[in-house]
C-alpha positions, -999 to +999 in steps of 0.1 A: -147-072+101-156-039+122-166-006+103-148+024+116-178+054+119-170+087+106-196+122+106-200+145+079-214+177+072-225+187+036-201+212+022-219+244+023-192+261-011-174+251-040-140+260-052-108+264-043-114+295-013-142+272-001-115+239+002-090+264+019-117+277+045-123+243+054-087+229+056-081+259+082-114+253+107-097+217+107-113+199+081-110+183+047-129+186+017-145+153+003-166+140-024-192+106-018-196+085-050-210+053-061-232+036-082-266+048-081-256+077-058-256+110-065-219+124-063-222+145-025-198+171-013-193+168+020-168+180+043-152+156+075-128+161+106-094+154+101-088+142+131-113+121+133-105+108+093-070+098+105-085+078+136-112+060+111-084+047+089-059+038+114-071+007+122-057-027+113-074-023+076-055+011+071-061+025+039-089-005+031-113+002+062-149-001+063-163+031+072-198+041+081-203+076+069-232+098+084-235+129+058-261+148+081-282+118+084-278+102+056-263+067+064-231+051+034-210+023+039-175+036+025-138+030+016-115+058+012-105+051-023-084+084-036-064+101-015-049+131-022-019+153+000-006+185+000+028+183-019+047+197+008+030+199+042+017+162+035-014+166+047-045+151+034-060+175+008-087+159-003-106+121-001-125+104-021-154+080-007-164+051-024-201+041-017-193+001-019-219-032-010-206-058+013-217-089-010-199-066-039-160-072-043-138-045-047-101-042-059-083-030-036-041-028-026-025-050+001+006-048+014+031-083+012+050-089+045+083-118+036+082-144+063+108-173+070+146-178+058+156-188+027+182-211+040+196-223+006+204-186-010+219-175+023+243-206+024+249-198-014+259-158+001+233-151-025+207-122-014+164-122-016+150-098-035+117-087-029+099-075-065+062-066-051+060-050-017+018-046-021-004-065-046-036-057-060-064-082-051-102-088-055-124-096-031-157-086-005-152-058+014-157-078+046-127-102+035-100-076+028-064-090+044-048-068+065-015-084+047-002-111+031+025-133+038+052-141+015+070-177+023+107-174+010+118-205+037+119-229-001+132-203-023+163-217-041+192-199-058+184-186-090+145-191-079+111-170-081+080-168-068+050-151-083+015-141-076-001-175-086+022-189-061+013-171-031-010-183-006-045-160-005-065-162+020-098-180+010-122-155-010-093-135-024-075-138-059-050-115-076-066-087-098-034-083-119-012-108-136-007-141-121+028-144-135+045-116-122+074-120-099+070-112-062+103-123-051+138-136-064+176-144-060+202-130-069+241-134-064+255-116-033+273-082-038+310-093-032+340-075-026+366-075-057+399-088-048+425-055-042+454-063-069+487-048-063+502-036-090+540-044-092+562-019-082+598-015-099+624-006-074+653+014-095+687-005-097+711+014-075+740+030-105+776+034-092+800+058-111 
């Protein structure tokens, strides 16, 4: 798996006019963490933040941060936005070690046809579209595929069912469903009501 690089600069302020001057010059304010690291303010481009974690990995990239010379291997683990611009606020970098596993989210992609609830005009409904798993940081899925082609009417699969790549296991509960069937919406039948027609009266 290839790291994604990323330069930073040690933030110079604190507080909230400090955040703001940064945000403006182009940057965004951002805290390295870890066990046995001191927590380091540090400020990075936003540009180049958004090129390090669009890769493949997304979200779960390996990054290696410079901080003015000194060297981390991070994830960007918290990741917060501004509530109406959407822009990214604020990241938090996880110092993390490659023989170390880490929980991290991965998204669940639903491949093949579920022949037997379509003939049936029953629909598949997806529970879980992401799944919490453990694992190194060097084995991280970019996804994980979700085989519906044996799903049968009234049927389920859960997490223990799914097929994880090797060195990966769920981090939550086993049991929960990722995908069922349900009956098709249908159409209700249009009833006509009866209609009287008034007996013609002679005089």
């Amino acid at each position: 798996m290839s790291h994604a690089t990323l330069n930073a600069t040690a933030a110079r302020g604190k507080g909230s006019s400090n955040a703001r001057r940064l945000r403006l010059a182009g940057s965004i304010p951002a805290i390295v963490y870890g066990e046995g690291v001191a927590p380091l303010a540090i400020a990075v481009e936003a540009k180049s933040f958004r090129t390090a974690v669009s890769g493949e990995q997304g979200i779960n990239s390996l990054i290696e941060l410079d901080a003015d010379g000194k060297k981390f291997l991070v994830m960007a683990r918290d990741i917060q936005r501004h509530p109406v611009r959407g822009t990214v606020a604020h990241v938090d970098f996880q110092v993390v070690d490659p023989n170390q596993a880490v929980v991290v989210e991965v998204p669940l992609h639903i491949i093949g046809d579920a022949v037997e609830v379509r003939h049936a005009d029953w629909e598949v409904d997806q529970q879980m579209f992401s799944i919490e798993v453990r694992t190194r940081p060097d084995q991280i899925p970019t996804h994980i595929d979700v085989d519906i082609s044996n799903l049968k009417v009234g049927g389920t699969i859960r997490v223990e069912e799914l097929e994880l790549p090797k060195g990966v296991e769920p981090a939550g509960d086993p049991t929960v469903s990722v995908v069922t069937s349900r009956p098709g919406r249908t159409t209700a039948p249009v009833v006509k009501a009866d209609v009287e027609v008034p007996t013609e009266v002679t005089e």
